[in-house]
C-alpha positions in Angstrom: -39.0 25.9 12.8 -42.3 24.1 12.3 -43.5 22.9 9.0 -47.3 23.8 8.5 -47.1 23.2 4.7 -48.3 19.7 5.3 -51.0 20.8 7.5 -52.5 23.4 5.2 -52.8 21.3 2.7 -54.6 18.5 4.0 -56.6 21.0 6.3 -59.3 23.4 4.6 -59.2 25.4 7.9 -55.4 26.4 7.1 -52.7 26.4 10.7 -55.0 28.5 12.4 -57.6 25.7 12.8 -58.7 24.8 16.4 -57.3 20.8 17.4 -60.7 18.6 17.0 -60.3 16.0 19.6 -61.4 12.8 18.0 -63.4 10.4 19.4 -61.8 7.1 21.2 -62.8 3.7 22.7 -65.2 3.8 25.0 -66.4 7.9 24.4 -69.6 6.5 23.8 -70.4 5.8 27.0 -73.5 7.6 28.7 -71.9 10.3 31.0 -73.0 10.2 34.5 -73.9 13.8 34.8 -73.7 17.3 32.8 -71.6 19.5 33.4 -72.3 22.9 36.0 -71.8 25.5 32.8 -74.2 23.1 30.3 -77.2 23.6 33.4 -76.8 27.0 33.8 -77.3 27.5 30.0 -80.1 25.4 30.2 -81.7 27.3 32.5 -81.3 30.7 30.9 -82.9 29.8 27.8 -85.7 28.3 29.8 -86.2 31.6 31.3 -85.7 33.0 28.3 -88.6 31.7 26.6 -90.6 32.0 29.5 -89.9 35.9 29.5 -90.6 36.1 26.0 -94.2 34.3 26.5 -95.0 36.0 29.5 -94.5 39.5 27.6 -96.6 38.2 24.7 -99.5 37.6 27.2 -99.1 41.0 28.3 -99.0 42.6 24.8 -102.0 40.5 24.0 -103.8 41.6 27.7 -102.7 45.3 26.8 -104.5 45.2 23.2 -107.3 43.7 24.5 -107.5 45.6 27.7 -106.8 48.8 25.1 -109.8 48.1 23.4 -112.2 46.9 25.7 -111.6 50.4 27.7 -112.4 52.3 25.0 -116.3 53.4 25.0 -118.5 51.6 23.0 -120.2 53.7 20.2 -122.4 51.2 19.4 -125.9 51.3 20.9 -127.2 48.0 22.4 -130.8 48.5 21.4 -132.0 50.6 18.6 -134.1 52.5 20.9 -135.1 52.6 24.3 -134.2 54.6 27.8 -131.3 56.6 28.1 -129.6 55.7 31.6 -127.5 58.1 33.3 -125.7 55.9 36.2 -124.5 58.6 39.0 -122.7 56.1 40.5 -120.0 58.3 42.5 -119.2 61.9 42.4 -120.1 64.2 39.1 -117.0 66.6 38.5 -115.8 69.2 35.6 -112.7 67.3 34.8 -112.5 63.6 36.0 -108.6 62.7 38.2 -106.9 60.1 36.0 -107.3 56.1 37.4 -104.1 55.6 39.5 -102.8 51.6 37.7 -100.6 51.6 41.1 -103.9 51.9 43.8 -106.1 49.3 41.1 -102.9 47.3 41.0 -103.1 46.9 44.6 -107.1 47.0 45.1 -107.0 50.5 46.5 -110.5 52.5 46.1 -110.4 55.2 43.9 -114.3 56.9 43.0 -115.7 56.8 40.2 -116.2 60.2 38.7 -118.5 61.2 36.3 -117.6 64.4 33.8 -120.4 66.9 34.0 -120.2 67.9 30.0 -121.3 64.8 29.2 -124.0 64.3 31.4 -125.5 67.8 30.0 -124.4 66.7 26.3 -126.0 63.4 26.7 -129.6 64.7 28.0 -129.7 67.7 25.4 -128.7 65.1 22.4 -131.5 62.7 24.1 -134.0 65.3 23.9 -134.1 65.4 20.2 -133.0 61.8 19.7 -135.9 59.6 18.5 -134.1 56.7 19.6 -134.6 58.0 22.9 -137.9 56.7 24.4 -137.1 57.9 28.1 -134.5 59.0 30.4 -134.0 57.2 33.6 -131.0 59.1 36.3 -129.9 56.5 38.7 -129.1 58.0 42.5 -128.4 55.0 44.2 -125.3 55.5 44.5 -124.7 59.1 44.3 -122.2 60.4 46.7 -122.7 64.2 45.3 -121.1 67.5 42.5 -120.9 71.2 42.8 -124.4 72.8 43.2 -123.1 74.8 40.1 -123.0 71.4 38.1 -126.4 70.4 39.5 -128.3 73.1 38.1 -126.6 72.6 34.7 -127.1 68.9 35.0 -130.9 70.2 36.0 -131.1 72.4 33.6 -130.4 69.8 30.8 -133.5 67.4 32.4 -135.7 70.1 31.7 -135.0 70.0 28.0 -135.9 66.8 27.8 -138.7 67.2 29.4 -139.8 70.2 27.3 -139.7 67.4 24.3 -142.4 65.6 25.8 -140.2 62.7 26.9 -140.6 61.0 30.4 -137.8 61.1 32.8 -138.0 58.5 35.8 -135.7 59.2 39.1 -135.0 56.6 41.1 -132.6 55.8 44.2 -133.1 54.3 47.9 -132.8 57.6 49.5 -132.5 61.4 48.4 -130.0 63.8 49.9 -129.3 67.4 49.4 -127.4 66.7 46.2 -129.4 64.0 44.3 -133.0 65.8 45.2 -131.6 68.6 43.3 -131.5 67.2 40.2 -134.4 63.9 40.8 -137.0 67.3 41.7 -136.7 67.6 37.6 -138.0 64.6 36.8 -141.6 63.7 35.5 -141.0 60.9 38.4 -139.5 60.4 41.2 -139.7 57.0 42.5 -138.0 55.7 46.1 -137.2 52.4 47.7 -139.7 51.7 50.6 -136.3 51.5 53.3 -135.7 55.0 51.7 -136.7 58.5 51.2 -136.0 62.0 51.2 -133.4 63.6 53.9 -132.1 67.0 52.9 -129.7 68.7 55.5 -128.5 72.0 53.4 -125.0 73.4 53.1 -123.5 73.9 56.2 -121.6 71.5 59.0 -118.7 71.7 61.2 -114.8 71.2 60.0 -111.7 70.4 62.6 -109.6 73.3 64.5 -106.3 71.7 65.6 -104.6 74.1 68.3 -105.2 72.2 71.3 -103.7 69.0 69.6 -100.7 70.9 68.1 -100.4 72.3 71.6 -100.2 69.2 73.3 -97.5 67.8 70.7 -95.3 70.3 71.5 -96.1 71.8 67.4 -95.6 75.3 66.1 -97.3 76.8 62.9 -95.7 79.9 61.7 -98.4 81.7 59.9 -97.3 84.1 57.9 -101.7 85.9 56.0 -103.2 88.6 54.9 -106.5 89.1 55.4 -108.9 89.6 58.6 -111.4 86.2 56.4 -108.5 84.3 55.3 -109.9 81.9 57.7 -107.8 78.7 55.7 -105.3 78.8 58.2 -108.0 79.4 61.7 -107.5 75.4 62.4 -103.8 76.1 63.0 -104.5 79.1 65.1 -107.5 78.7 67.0 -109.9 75.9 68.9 -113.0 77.5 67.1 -113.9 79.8 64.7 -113.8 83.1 64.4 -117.0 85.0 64.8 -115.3 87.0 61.1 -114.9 83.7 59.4 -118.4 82.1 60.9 -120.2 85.6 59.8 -118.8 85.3 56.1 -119.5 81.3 55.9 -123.0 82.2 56.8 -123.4 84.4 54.4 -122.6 82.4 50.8 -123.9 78.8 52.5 -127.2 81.2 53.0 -126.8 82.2 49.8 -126.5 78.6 47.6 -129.1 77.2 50.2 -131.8 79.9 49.2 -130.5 79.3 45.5 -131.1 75.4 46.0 -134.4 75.5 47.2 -135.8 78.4 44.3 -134.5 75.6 42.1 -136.3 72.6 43.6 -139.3 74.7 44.0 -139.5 75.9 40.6 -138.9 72.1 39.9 -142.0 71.1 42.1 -143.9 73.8 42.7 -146.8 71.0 44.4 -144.0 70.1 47.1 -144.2 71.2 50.7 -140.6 71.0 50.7 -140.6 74.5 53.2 -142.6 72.3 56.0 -140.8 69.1 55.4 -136.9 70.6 55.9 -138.0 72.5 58.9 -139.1 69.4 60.7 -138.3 66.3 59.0 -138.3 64.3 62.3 -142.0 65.4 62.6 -142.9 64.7 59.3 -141.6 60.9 59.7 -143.5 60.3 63.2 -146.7 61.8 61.5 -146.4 59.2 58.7 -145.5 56.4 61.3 -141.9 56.0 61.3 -141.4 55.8 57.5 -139.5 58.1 55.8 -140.6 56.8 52.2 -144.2 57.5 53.1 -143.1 60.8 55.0 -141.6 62.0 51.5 -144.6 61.0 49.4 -147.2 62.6 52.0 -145.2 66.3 51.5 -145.0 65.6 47.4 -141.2 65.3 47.5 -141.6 61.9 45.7 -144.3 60.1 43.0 -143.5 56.6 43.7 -142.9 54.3 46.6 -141.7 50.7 44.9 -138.5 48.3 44.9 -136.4 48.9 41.4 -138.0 45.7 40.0 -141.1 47.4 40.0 -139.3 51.2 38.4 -138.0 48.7 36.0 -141.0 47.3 35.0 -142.5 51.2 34.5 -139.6 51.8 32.5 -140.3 48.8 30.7 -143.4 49.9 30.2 -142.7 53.1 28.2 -139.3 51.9 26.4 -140.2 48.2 26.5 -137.9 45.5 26.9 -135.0 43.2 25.7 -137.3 39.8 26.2 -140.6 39.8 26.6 -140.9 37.3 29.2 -138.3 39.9 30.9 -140.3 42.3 32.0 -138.4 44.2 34.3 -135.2 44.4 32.1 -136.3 47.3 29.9 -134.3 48.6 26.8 -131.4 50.3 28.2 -128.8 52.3 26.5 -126.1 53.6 29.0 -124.6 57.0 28.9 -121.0 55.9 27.9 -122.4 54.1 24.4 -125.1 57.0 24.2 -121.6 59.6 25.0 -119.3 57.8 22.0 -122.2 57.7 19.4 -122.9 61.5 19.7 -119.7 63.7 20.1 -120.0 67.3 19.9 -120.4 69.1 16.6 -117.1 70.3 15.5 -118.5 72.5 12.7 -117.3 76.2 12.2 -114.5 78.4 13.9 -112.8 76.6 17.3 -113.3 77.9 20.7 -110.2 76.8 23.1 -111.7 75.9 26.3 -108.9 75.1 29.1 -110.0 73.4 31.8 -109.1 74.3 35.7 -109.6 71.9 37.9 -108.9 70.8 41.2 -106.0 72.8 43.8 -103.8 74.2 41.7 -100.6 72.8 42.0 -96.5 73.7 41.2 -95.3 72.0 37.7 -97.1 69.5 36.1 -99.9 67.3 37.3 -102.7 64.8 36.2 -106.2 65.0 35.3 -108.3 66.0 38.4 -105.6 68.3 39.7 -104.1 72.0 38.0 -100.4 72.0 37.3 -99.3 74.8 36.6 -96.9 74.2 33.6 -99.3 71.6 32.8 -102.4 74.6 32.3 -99.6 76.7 31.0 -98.9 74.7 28.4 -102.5 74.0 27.2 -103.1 78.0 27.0 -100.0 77.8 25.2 -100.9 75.6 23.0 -103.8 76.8 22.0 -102.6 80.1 21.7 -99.9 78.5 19.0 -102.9 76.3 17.1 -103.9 79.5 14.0 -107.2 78.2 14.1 -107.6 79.2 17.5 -110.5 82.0 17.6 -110.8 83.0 21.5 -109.7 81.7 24.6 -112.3 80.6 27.6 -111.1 79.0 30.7 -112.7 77.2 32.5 -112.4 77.4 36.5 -113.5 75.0 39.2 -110.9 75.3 41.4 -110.3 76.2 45.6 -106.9 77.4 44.7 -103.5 76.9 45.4 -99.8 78.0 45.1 -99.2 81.8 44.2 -96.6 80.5 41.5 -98.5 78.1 39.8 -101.3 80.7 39.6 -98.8 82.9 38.1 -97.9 80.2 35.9 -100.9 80.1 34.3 -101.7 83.8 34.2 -99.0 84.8 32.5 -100.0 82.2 29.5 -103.0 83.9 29.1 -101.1 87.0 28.8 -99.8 85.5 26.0 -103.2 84.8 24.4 -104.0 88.8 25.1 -100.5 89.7 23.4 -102.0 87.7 19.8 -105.2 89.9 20.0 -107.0 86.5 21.2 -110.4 87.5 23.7 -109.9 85.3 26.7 -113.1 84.7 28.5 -113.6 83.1 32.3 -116.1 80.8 33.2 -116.5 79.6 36.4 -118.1 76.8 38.0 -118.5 75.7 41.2 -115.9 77.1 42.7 -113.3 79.8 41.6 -111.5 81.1 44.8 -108.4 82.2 45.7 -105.7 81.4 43.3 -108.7 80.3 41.3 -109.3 84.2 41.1 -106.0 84.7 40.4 -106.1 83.4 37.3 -109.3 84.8 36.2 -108.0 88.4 36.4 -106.3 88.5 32.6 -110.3 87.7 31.4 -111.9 90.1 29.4 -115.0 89.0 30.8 -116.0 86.5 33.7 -118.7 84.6 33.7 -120.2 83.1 36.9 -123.4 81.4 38.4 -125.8 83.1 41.3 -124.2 79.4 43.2 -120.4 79.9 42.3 -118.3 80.2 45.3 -115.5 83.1 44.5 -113.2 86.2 45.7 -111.1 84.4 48.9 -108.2 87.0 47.7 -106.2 86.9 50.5 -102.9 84.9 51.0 -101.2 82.7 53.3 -97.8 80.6 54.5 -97.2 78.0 57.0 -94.2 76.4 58.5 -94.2 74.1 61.4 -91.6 73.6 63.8 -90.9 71.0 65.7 -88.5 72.0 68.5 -90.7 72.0 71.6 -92.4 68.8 70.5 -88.3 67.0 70.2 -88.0 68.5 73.8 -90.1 66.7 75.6 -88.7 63.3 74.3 -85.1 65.0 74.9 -84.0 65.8 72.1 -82.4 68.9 71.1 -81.2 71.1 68.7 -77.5 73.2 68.0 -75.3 74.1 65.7 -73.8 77.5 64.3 -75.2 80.5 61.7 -72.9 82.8 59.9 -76.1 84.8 59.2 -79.5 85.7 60.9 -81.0 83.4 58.2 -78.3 80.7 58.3 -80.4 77.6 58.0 -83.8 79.3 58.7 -86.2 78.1 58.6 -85.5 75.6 61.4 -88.2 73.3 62.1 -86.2 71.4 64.3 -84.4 74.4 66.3 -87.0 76.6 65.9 -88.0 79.8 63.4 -86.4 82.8 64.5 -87.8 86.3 64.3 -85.8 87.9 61.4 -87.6 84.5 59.1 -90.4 85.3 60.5 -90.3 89.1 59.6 -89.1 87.9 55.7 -91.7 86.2 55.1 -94.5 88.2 56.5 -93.2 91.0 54.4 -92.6 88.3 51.2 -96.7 87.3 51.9 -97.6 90.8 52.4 -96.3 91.6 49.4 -97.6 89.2 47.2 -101.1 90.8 48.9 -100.4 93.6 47.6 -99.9 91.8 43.7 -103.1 90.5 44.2 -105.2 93.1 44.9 -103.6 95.0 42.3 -104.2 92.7 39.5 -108.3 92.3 40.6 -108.2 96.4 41.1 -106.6 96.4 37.5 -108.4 93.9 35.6 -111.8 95.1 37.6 -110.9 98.9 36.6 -111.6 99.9 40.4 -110.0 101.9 42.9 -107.5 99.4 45.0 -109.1 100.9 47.9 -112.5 99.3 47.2 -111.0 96.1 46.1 -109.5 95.8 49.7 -112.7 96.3 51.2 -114.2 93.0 49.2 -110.8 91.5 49.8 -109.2 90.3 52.6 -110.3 86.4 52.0 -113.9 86.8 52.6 -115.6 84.3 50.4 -118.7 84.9 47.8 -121.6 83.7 46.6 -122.0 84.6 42.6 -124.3 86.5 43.1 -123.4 89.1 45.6 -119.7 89.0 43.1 -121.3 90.3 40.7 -123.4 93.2 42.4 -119.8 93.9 43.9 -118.0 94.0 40.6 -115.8 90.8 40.8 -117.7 89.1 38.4 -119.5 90.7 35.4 -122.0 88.4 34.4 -124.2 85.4 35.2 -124.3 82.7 32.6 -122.6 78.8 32.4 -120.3 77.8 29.7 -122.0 78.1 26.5 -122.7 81.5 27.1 -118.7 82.2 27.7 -118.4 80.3 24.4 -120.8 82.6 22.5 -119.4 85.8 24.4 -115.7 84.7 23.3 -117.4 84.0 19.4 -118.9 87.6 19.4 -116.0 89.1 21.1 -113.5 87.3 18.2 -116.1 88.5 15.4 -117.1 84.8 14.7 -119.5 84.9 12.0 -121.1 81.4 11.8 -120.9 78.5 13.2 -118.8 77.5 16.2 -117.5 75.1 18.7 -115.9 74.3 21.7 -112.5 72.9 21.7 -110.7 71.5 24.6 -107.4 71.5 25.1 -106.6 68.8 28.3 -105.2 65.7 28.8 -107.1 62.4 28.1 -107.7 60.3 30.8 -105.3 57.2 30.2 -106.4 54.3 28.5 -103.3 52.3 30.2 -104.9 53.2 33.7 -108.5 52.5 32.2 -107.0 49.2 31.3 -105.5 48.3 34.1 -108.9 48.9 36.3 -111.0 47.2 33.9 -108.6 44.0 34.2 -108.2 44.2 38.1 -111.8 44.5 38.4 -111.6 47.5 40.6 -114.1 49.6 39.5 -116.9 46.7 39.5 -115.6 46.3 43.4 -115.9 50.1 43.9 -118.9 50.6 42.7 -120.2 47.3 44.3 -119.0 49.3 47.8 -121.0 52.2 47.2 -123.6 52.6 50.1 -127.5 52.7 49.1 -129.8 54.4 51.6 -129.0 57.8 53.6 -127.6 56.0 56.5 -124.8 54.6 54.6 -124.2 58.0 52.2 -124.3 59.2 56.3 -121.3 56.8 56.7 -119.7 57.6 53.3 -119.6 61.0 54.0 -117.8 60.6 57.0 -115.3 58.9 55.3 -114.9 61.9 52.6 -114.8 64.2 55.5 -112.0 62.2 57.0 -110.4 63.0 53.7 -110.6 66.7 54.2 -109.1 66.1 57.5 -105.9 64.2 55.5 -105.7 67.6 53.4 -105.9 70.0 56.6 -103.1 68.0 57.9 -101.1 67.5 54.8 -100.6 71.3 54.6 -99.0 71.4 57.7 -95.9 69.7 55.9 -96.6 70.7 52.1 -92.9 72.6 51.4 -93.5 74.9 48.2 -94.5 78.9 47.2 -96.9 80.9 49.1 -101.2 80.0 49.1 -103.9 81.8 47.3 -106.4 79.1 48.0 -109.9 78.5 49.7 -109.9 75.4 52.1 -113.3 76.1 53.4 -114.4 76.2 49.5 -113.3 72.2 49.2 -116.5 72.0 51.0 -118.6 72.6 48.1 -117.0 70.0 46.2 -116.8 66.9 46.1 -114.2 65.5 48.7 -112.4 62.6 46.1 -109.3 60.9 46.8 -106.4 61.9 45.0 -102.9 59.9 44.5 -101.6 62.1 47.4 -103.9 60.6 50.1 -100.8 58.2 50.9 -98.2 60.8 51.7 -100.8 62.3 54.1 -101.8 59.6 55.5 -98.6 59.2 56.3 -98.4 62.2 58.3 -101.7 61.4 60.8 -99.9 58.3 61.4 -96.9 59.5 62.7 -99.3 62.5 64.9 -100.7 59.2 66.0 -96.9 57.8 67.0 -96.3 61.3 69.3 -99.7 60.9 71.3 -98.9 59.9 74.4 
């Protein structure tokens, strides 16, 4: 046996201390290399500390990008012109920036939320700091005519204060005119002018394409108008479906022009639509001077020279500046001025975009993600009345539901729930409107579309003629139905005609009860014709004209409000991680930088949105999910922007693109 007596003894460590080689002759030596193990240690910590300084860049970057995104409420002069840049699309509820598309230098529009267009001009009105208001329309690519007449509407205030309000852009369309005709001036570049086409225009029918590949659609609708689903069915359009278009674009064209006219009473804006090619060869070519001879415009001049005029009435930054006048921008003018928030709260829920299954960002409506506002308002005890408000095409039966049944839930508490549509509120957008104790439209909302619809594609003939084939076995008629490779058989079919039909059948019912008419005269409006505002309200779908502040004062008098009140809205803010990520890539500075100026390139633009609509006609080809309540021919109307499903569909046309022989 060992003796470690000695050894613990002379050895603080004790017997269980590890042998310490000691040094001998010649150890100090240099070594000729290190060892394998030592390098790879080496070079972890380096990455180490390289991670670790690369994330505090990026926690610095976030801070700072964090900040910077966030709106600046101080005001760069202490007075001078309001500017409202329309530098995009105006919409109720702007779509969230997608970090992955700036991230990659993808083009995403810049949208511009209506509320506080309207907010900032009424605020400027009474604002002494507010010398002038100058709208910017050079690189407007268009809103809801709904939102145009507020946005009008809002101009005239200031106008009614005595303040001047200078319009300029390169050229006018349909959409910016609406608005400029308010103005005290409407200036235009000399290579620009005034071209106003009207509502109207031609959309894409696909049969003969689908035909040719060999694709099926299974259309399972109800309703002789629920023309959504015509592109899948026919080369043209149905004299039905043309008849009812006629009828509501008739409609918001002869409520656009009572606008403009009331606007500019002086304008020969009658004689100028109905020949505008004339009108241009009379004045020699130039459609600047064409649009001052009829009164359209004040102003012919570059924007040096509208800058100096604005100089001129709000003065300038320098002196020996004088075409930079004193600008304030609607962001700053937006952050220094919120909304009151005095007296009882109002929840306002907004409803925009297709309404969609589950939960969804800003610019489109999930349906648990709506539910769950309504809810929580509904919770909050300070809650007063419910509005909500709709600007929507439609969408999926069960997210409709979804968000119907919430306000159910505000009806169940006693709480007056009170709809007020905007541009458009079709379809499932309709759907949801039914629990409202009172719905408020415009004379331009487009509404009704209650009708429904389904469609699954199949594929079989289209594998045939590359050879390819289809078999198996079914234990049932409805064993592994539907088959879009093997084809849909009839007993599918039949389900779910009846399973549409059916849900028809809900639909109507809920507008018969909520409309407290007899389900036979709601089938006569029904049937997924389309309407103007106005002609829903003389036939009972809508029960009032009026925008949303007076739903807000309907839903204060209907909750006994006595006071003071305000609007509160229950949505999700937009994300300040996307803003950030955006403001650091530069990509809005290059989007708006690619923005066209002149009608020929909004002309070009346009196409490009309209090749969007043709990525959403295709996409619902392949869209699995519930049943439709929703108004394609309603997305006309509104702004065509891209949303973060563009890529999926654009998928899709490529690989139609692949099968074409």
């Amino acid at each position: 046996m060992t003796d470690t007596s000695a050894t613990s003894q002379n050895d603080p460590a004790g017997p269980w201390a590890i042998p310490v080689r000691r040094p001998s002759p010649g150890d100090d030596k240099p070594r000729s290399g290190t060892s394998f193990p030592h390098k790879v240690w080496h070079l972890l910590v380096a990455i180490k500390d390289g991670l670790a300084l690369v994330f505090l860049l990026m926690f610095f970057a976030l801070l700072f990008g964090l900040l910077a995104a966030r709106p600046n409420a101080s005001l760069p002069v202490s007075e001078g012109a309001l500017v409202v840049d329309f530098d995009g699309v105006v919409t109720e509820q702007p779509a969230d920036i997608d970090p992955l598309a700036a991230l990659s230098g993808g083009n995403q529009l810049k949208e511009i939320r209506t509320r506080d267009v309207v907010h900032a001009l009424e605020t400027a009105a009474t604002d002494k700091r507010i010398t002038s208001v100058v709208l910017d329309f050079d690189r407007f690519l268009g809103a809801g005519q709904v939102s145009l007449a507020e946005i009008g509407a809002a101009v005239d205030k200031v106008r009614a204060a005595k303040k001047p309000v200078l319009a300029f852009a390169t050229a006018y369309t349909t959409d910016s005119y609406q608005v400029a005709a308010h103005a005290s001036e409407i200036w235009s570049d000399s290579i620009g002018g005034v071209a106003i086409a009207g509502p109207g225009g031609s959309r894409l029918y696909y049969k003969g394409l689908m035909d040719k590949l060999g694709i099926t659609a299974h259309i399972y609708r109800v309703g002789t108008f629920k023309s959504a689903v015509e592109p899948y069915l026919r080369s043209d359009q149905s004299p039905e479906a043309k008849a009812a278009d006629m009828a509501y674009a008739g409609a918001l064209w002869e409520s656009w022009l009572s606008d403009v006219k009331k606007a500019r009473p002086a304008a020969k804006i009658d004689a100028f639509v109905a020949d505008t090619a004339g009108a241009v060869k009379a004045a020699g070519n130039d459609l600047s001077k064409a649009g001052l001879d009829a009164g359209l415009i004040d102003k012919v001049g570059s924007r040096m020279a509208f800058n100096a005029r604005v100089a001129e009435i709000s003065g300038t930054y320098d002196d020996s500046r004088p075409w930079d006048y004193a600008a304030i921008p609607l962001e700053n003018w937006v952050a220094a001025n919120p909304p009151a928030t005095k007296g009882a709260a109002i929840a306002v829920i907004p409803v925009v975009g297709e309404i969609v299954d589950g939960e969804a960002p800003n610019g489109s409506a999930g349906g648990t993600t709506i539910a769950k506002h309504i809810l929580d308002a509904v919770a909050d005890s300070g809650t007063s009345a419910v509005v909500l408000r709709v600007d929507s095409p439609g969408g999926s039966v069960l997210a409709s539901e979804e968000i119907r049944q919430a306000l159910l839930q505000a009806k169940a508490k006693k709480l007056p729930v009170i709809v007020s549509m905007a541009n458009v509120a079709a379809s499932g957008g309709y759907w949801i409107s039914t629990p409202a104790d009172r719905i408020f439209a415009e004379p331009e909302t487009i509404t009704g579309s209650i009708g429904v619809f389904g469609i699954i594609p199949s594929f079989d003939q289209a594998l045939a003629k590359i050879g390819v084939n289809a078999d198996g076995i079914a234990t049932t008629p409805l064993s592994g139905q539907p088959d879009v490779f093997g084809g849909v058989n009839d007993e599918f079919n039949a389900l779910a005609q009846a399973s549409v039909e059916d849900i028809y059948a809900r639909f109507t019912g809920l507008v018969a009860k909520s409309r407290k008419q007899p389900i036979e005269k709601i089938r006569t409006v029904a049937e997924g014709r389309v309407w103007a505002g106005g002609t829903a309200r003389q036939l009972g779908l809508v029960d009032q004209f009026g925008g949303l502040p007076d739903a807000l004062a309907a839903a204060a008098k209907m909750a006994k409000v006595d006071g003071a009140y305000h609007a509160k809205y229950y949505e999700d803010e937009p994300s300040e991680f996307s803003k950030m990520i955006a403001g650091l890539t530069g990509a809005e500075q290059e989007q708006e930088a690619s923005l066209p100026r002149g009608w020929f390139g909004i002309a070009a633009m346009n196409r490009q949105l309209t090749e969007r609509r043709l990525v959403q006609d295709l996409t619902l080809l392949t869209r699995s999910g519930s049943v439709q309540a929703s108004c394609l021919d309603c997305r006309a109307f509104l702004p065509a922007v891209p949303r973060r499903g563009d890529a999926e569909a654009k998928s899709f046309l490529g690989t139609l693109a692949l099968l074409l022989p």
